[in-house]
C-alpha positions in Angstrom: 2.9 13.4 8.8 6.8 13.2 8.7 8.6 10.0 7.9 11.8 8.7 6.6 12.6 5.8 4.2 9.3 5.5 2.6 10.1 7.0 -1.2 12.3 4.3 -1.5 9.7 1.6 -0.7 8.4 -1.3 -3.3 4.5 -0.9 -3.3 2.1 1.4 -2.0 1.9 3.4 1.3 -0.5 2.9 3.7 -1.7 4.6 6.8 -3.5 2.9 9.9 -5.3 5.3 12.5 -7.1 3.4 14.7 -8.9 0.5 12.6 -9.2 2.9 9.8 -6.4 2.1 6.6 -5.8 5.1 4.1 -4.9 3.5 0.8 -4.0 7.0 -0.9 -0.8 8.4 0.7 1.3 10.8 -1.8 5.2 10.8 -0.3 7.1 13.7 -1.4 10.2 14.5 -0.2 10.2 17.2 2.9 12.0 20.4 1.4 13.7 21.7 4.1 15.1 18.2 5.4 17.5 15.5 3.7 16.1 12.6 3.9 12.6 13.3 5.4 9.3 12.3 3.3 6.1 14.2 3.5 2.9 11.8 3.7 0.1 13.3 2.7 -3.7 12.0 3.1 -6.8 12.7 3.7 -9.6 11.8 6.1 -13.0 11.1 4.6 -15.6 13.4 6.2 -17.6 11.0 8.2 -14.2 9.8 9.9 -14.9 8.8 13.6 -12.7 10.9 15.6 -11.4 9.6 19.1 -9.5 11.8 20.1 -6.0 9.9 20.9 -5.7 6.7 18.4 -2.8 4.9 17.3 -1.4 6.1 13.8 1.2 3.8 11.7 2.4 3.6 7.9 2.6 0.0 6.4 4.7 -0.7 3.2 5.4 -3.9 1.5 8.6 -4.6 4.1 6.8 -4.0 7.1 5.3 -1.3 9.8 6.2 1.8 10.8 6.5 2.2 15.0 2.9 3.0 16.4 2.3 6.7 17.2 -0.6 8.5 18.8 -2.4 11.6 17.2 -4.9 13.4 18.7 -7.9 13.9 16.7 -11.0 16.3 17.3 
């Protein structure tokens, strides 16, 4: 997932899908884009998959906007 802002953030990255929360997002910044972070995560095995869900990230300063993925 794409963002912007986020290496700069106090704290730790989160990501909501659904009800789910990822604690373990590594932000990198996006190589072929100024100023666009890479958020990388992954989904445990047994994740219930829904196909659309809402997707967000959460730092200390507040939420990202609400997205939907599509998940099968």
């Amino acid at each position: 997932m794409y963002g912007t802002g986020l290496r700069g953030a106090s704290g730790r990255v989160r990501m909501h899908i659904g009800t789910y929360t990822i604690e373990s997002v590594d932000i990198r910044a996006h190589a072929g884009y100024a100023g666009v972070d890479d958020l990388r995560f992954h989904l445990p095995q047994d994740f219930p998959l829904h196909l659309y869900q809402p997707i967000s990230a959460e730092i200390a300063e507040g939420e990202s906007n609400h997205l939907w993925i599509y998940l099968e």
